[in-house]
Steps between C-alpha positions, in 0.01 A plus 500: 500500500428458106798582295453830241312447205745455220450711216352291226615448113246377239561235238330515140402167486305308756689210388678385821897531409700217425835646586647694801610778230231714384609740163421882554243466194295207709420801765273785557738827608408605825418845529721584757908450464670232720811445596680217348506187648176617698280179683194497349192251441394423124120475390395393171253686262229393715596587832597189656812414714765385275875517697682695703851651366749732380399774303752714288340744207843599359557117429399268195391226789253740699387238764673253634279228670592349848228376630146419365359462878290826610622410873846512430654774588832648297739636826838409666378188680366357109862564388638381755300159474565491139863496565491251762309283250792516231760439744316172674460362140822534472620406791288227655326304179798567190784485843695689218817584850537141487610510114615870453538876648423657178095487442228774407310578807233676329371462152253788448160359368596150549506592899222716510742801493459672151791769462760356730768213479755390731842337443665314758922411464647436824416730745414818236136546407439689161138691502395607182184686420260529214217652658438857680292321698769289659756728540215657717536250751883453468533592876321197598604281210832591626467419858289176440797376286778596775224345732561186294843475411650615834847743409456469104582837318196637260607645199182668285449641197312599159584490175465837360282413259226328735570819716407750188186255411376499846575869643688368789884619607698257628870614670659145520734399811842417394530179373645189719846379464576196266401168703541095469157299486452146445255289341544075501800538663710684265582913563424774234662847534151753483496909495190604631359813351673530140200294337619261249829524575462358869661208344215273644183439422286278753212421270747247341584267727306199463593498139866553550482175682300384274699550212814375663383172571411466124841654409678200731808373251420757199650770379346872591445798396300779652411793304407833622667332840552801710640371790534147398226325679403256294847444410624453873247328575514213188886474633435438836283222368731300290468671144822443300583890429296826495546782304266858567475811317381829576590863356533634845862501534420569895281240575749220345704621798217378737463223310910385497419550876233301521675190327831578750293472829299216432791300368427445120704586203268680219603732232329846438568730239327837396341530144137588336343169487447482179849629374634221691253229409568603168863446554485204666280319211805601274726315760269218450442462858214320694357422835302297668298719668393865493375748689340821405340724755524881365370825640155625477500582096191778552270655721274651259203337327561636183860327493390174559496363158895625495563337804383195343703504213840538680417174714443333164809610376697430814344166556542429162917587487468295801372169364792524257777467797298190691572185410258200388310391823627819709317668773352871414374693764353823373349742716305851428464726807303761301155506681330611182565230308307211611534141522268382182735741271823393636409166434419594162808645468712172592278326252574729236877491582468133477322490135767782367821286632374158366521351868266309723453669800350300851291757755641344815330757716391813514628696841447816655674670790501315865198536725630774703340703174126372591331608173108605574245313294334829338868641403628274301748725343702502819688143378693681320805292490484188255768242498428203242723198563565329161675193338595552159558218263 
């Protein structure tokens, strides 16, 4: 039997999109209301068979593409395939269990899933959605990922708001007790469920390993540490001493933690980065290599010139701690800031400090965060490894 027809949504343009998201201005109202997160297909101007996708009027992204393939059909089993997708990647070609139990499982359009990502640590899956659409189908999402990770709790929820943006009410589960995951062999205390304050953050790993083996017989110190991972892990690798710094007195507990069960000594003390860089240059203190991986500075497009002024100025307070030929890595996890400007950034910092600054590499997050060719945007994390002369 032929599926329903799908009510239809018309584009302006009959310029075929490039981009999953289409912008409620890019689309002809339908004439009749429907409910958000609603499966529908998407014509251009002229008629013709464009996607097939969420739909959600009372959003700024109206349509949300998921397939461009008239035969495809948007149901339970393609969920359910999608999923299975995200985990084999995972799974079978990055064998991410053989390294760590702390990995996204799904990274929204970067798995063909826009509006839903998955966090793995330990045996705890965290399901957060973005989409109506997806919390539509959170009865199979949720059963394909118990399907897959055999006695795992789920925790899910929304942040209020995407929930207010999207018209869709979420009532969260309670949240998981604290657990121990590993990554490389060392263990990380990690709170599912309280967002940044989990006290782990899996799209970091390769470059905590990264960094450490640079870090081997230097002096550290990790700013905006939270719970010391870069720290830890530059110990556990032979660096002469770390410091970190954070101004969540809570998470420096975690952190002290951290350094106690994986054997290393580090020191940790609570302070606004800047009042304590500040101090510390009146100390006339140095080190060898620095760290500085702070917390998404803006989510709004209208703040992102702001945002790029206090990475200057931290980056730039920063330089005047390091010592000749030290290691910087500087990182920038604000999606809307994008590579080309945080670049430009460094290079300014470098011009205003009088120092010569080597690009090592430019890094991302690990590739259990798949980002799709036409979204771009969704590397949102940056980490630049430097050497600084």
């Amino acid at each position: 039997m032929n599926a329903p027809a799908l009510p239809v949504i018309r584009l302006k343009s009959d310029r075929t999109p490039g981009h999953p998201w289409i912008w409620s201005a890019q689309v002809v109202k339908p004439a009749d209301r429907l409910p958000p997160g609603s499966v529908v297909d998407v014509e251009d101007a002229k008629g013709r068979f464009v996607g097939r996708g969420f739909w959600n009027g009372h959003a700024r992204v109206a349509l949300r593409l998921l397939t461009t393939r008239p035969d495809e059909r948007i149901d339970d089993g393609w969920i359910a395939a999608r999923l299975a997708r995200a985990v084999e990647l995972r799974r079978e070609l990055l064998r991410l269990d053989e390294v760590s139990d702390a990995w996204r499982v799904v990274h929204s359009e970067g798995d063909g899933l826009s509006g839903l990502v998955v966090d793995r640590y330990a045996n705890h899956l965290v399901v957060e959605y973005f989409a109506a659409g997806m919390w539509r189908f959170r009865e199979t999402i949720h059963a394909e990922l118990l399907r897959h990770f055999p006695g795992a709790s789920l925790y899910w929820f929304a942040e209020q708001h995407v929930q207010r943006q999207e018209s869709f009410d979420v009532r969260s589960n309670e949240a998981p007790a604290a657990v121990d995951v590993h990554e490389h062999g060392l263990a990380f205390h990690a709170a599912p469920g309280l967002g940044h304050k989990t006290g782990f953050f899996a799209d970091q790993r390769e470059n905590r390993r990264r960094f450490a083996a640079l870090a081997r017989g230097r002096r550290v110190l990790d700013l905006c540490c939270n719970a010391g991972g870069f720290a830890v892990h530059a110990m556990k690798a032979g660096a002469l001493e770390a410091t970190g710094v954070d101004a969540d007195a809570a998470i420096l507990e975690v952190a002290r933690e951290n350094a106690r069960m994986n054997g290393v000594t580090a020191r940790f003390e609570q302070g606004d980065v800047f009042e304590w860089l500040r101090a510390a240059i009146e100390r006339g203190e140095t080190w060898d290599a620095v760290v500085l991986d702070p917390p998404k500075l803006t989510r709004d497009r209208n703040q992102v010139i702001n945002a790029l002024k206090k990475y200057f100025a931290m980056n730039r307070t920063a330089l005047d701690v390091l010592a000749p030929g030290g290691i910087l890595l500087t990182c920038s996890c604000t999606g809307l800031v994008g590579e080309a400007d945080f670049l430009e950034m460094i290079r300014r910092v470098a011009l205003n400090a009088g120092r010569d600054i080597q690009v090592l590499d430019v890094a991302g997050a690990g590739p259990d965060h798949p980002v799709a060719s036409n979204v771009p945007e969704n590397r949102y994390l940056k980490a630049v490894f430097c050497r600084v002369a």
